[in-house]
N, C-alpha and C positions, 0 to 999 in steps of 0.2 A: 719158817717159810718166808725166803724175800719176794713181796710185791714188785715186781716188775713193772708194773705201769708209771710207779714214781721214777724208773732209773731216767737222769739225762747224760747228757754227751753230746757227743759230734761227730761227724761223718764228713770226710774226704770227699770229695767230687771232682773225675777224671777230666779235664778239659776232650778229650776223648768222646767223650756223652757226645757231644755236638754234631760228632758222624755216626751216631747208631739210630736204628729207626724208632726207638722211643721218642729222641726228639723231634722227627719230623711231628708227631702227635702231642700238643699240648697235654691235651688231658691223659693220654699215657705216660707221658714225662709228671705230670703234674704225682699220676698217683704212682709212681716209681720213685721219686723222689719219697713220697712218704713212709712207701717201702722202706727203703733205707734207715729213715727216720726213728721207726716202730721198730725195726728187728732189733732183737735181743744180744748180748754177745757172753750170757752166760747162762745157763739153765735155770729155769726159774718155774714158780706155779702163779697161773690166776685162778681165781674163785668164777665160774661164772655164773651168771642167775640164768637159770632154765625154765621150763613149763612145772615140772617137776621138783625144784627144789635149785640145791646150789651141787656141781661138778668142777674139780678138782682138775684142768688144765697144765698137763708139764707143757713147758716153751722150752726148747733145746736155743743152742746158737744160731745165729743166723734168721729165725723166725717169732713170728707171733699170730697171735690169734686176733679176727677181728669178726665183726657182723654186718651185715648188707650196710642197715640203718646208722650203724657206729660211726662205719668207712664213709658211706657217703656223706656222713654230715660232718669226717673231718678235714673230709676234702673238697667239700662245697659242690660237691656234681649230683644229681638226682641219681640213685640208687640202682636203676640198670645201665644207665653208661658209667657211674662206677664200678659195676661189675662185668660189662663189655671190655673195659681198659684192665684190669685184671686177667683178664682170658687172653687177651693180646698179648700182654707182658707173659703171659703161661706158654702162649706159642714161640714167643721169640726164645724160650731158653731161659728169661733173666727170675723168673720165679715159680717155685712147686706152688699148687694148693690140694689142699686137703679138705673137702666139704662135709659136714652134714648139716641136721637142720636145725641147730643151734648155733654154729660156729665157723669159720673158715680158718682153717693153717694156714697161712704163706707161710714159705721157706724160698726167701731168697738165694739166688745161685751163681750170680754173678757175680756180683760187686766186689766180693772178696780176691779175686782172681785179678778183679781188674786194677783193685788196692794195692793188691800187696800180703805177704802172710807176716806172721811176726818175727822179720828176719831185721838184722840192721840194718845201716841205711849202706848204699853204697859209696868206698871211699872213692873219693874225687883226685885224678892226677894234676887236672889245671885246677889252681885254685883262685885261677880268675872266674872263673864261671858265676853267672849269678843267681843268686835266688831261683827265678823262678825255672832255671836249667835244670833243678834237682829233681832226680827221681826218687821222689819219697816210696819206703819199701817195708813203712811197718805200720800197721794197725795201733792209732794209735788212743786207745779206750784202756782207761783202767780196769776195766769190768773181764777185759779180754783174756783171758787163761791158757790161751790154745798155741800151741808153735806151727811154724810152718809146713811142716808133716804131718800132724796133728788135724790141723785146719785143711789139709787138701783133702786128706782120707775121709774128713766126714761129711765136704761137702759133695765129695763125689758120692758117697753113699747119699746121702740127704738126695740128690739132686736126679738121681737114677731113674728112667721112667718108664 
């Protein structure tokens, strides 16, 4: 069983962001970005601790599991406007949840679309162009398993409501 909570990496961030309405909202941008942060990109299990003993959490791509108490204290906002900015981000499309009363699913549904799937990069006919002219066009996580068929099919399943 790989623990998921150790994997790190990195995440691409669209200059794009800057005209959607997460950003007009700090604290939804704030906990959007952590989205990003936390989702997974290969299926994995956590152990969580319940009332009841410990339960066996599969995390698919794209998501993770979090709790009120967790989320809010890792994004520094009191506990029901971190879960106000969750519902928000639920409304605008950019993430699924999954509740009960031990746990929350997010399944992010955005960001991948807006990344890129795991396609090469696009070739370039001017090769004066610079740097930051590039449309980058592939996910670029080791952890990542998925192609870019692969990656549309499940997010449009995942993300269905």
């Amino acid at each position: 069983m790989t623990n998921i909570r150790k994997s790190f990496g990195w995440v691409k961030l669209q200059r794009s962001i800057l005209y959607a309405k997460v950003w007009q909202r700090p604290n939804a941008f704030r906990v959007y970005a952590w989205c990003l942060l936390k989702m997974n990109f290969k299926t994995g299990y956590i152990n969580w601790k319940t009332s009841k003993g410990t339960t066996t959490v599969t995390v698919n791509p794209y998501q993770f599991a979090t709790g009120r108490q967790s989320g809010s204290d890792e994004t520094g906002l009191h506990p029901s406007a971190w879960y106000r900015e969750l519902r928000f981000l639920q409304q605008t499309g950019l993430i699924t949840l999954k509740s009960n009363n031990q746990y929350t699913l997010v399944t992010v549904c955005k960001w991948p679309t807006s990344e890129g799937q795991k396609i090469p990069y696009e070739q370039r006919m001017n090769s004066g162009r610079t740097a930051d002219d590039h449309n980058l066009r592939k996910i670029d996580n080791d952890k990542n398993d998925y192609s870019g068929d692969e990656l549309k099919k499940y997010i449009r399943q995942k993300c269905k409501n």
